[in-house]
C-alpha positions in Angstrom: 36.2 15.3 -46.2 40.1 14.9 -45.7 41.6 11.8 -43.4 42.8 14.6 -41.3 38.8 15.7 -40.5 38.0 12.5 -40.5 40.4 11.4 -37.9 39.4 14.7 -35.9 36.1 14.2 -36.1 36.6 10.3 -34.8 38.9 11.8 -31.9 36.6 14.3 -30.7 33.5 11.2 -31.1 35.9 9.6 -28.5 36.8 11.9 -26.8 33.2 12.8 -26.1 32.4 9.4 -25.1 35.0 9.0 -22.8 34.2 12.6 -21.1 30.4 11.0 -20.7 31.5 7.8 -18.9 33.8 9.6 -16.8 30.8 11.9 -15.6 28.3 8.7 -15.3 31.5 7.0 -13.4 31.5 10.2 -11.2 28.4 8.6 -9.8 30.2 6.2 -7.4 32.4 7.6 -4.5 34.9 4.0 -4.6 35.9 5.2 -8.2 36.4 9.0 -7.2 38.5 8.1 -4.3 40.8 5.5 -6.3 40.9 8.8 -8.6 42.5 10.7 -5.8 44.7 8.1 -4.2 46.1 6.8 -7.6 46.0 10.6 -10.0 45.0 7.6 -12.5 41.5 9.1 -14.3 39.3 6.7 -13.4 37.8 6.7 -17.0 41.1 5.2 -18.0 41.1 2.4 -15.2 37.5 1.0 -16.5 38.6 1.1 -19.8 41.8 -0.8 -19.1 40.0 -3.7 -16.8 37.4 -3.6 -19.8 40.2 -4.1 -22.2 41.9 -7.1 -20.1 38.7 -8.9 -19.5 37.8 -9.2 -23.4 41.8 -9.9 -24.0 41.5 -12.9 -21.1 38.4 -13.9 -22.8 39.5 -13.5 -26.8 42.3 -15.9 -25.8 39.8 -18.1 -24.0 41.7 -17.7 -20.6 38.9 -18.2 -18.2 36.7 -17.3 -20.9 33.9 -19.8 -19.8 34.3 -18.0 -16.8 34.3 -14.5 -17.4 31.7 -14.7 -20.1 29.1 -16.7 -17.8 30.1 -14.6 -15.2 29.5 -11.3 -17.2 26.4 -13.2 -18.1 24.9 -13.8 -14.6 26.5 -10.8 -12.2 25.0 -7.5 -13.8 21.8 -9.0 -15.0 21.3 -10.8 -11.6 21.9 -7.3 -10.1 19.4 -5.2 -12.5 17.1 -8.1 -12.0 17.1 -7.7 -8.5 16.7 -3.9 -8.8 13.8 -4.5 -11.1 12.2 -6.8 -8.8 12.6 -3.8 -6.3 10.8 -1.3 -8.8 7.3 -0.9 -8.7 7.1 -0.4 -12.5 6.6 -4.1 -14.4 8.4 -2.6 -17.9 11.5 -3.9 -16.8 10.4 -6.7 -15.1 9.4 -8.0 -18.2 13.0 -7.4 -20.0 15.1 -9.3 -17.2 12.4 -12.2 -17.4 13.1 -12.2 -21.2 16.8 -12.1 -20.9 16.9 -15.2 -18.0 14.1 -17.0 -20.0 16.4 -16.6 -23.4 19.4 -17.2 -21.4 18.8 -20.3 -20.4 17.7 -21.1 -24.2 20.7 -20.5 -25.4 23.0 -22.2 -22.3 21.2 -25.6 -23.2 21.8 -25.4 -26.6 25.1 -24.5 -26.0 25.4 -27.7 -24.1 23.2 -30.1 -26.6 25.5 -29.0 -29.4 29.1 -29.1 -27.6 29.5 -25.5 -29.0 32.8 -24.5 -27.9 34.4 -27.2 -29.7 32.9 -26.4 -33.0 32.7 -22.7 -32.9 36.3 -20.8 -32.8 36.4 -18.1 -30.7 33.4 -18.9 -29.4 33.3 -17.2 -26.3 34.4 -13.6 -28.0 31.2 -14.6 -29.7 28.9 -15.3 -26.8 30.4 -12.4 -24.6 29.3 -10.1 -27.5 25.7 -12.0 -27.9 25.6 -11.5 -24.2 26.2 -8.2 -23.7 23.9 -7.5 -26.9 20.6 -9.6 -25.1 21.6 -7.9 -21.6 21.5 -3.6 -22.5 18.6 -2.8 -22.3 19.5 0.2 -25.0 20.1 -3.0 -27.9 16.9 -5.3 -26.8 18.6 -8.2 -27.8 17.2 -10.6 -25.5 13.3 -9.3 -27.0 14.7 -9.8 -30.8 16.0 -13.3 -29.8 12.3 -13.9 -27.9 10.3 -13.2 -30.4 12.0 -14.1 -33.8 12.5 -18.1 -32.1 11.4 -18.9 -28.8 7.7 -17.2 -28.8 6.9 -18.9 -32.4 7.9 -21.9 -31.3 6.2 -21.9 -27.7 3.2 -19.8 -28.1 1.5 -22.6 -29.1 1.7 -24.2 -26.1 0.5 -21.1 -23.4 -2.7 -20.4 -26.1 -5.6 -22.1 -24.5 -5.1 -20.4 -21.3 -4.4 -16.8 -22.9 -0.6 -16.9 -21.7 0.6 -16.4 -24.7 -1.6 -12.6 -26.0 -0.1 -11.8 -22.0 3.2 -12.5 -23.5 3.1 -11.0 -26.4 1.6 -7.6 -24.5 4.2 -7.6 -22.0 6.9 -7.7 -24.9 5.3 -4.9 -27.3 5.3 -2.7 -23.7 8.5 -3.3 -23.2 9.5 -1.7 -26.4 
């Protein structure tokens, strides 16, 4: 394959994926009226604040912030909305994701992490992102390769832990 396909092929991927999050950003009225109003697509506008907010956060301005605040806003929200649900699949993955969360907020704090780590909070806004989508599971990878191992031992006379363990194979 030439670099000329290959850059085609790459432009029409992207091209494709911006045409899908412009339809699932069709979904909210706010965005379609901003569209009118502005003649800005508002594909474009998401994709620029998204943009700003890893560049404010790359260069660690506000990146404490913006990361802990990317960390606690949409989960909080699709926690909420699972609580709301009568289905318990999803409870299960936000109770992961607070549950490891909070894991890895006191560690951060017992080892002083953004002082060793450069860039660390380009690292944790990825980590976060990657534990929060439901689509990558990252918060159920993190849960059962360290935390259950280590706990399980602890919830096993009282049958927690086989509950655990059920509620995270469903979840998958």
């Amino acid at each position: 394959m030439s670099g000329n396909q290959q850059q085609m092929s790459f432009q029409d991927r992207a091209q494709h994926q911006i045409s899908q999050l412009d339809k699932e950003l069709s979904k909210y009225p706010a965005l379609n009226n901003f569209e009118k109003q502005t003649s800005v697509p508002k594909v474009y506008v998401i994709l620029g604040l998204g943009a700003l907010y890893f560049f404010l956060i790359f260069f660690n301005i506000a990146g404490e912030f913006l990361v802990n605040t990317a960390g606690f806003v949409l989960p909080a929200y699709y926690s909420l909305s699972a609580l709301f649900s009568s289905g318990k699949t999803d409870d299960t993955q936000w109770l992961t994701y607070w549950v490891v969360y909070a894991f890895l907020t006191v560690f951060e704090s017992a080892v002083n992490a953004v002082y060793w780590f450069p860039f660390y909070y380009t690292f944790k806004f990825v980590a976060v992102l990657w534990m929060a989508l439901p689509q990558t599971g990252g918060a159920q990878i993190i849960f059962r390769s360290f935390i259950q191992p280590v706990f399980s031992r602890f919830f096993e006379a009282d049958g927690t832990s086989a509950n655990l363990r059920a509620q995270a194979d469903k979840s998958q």
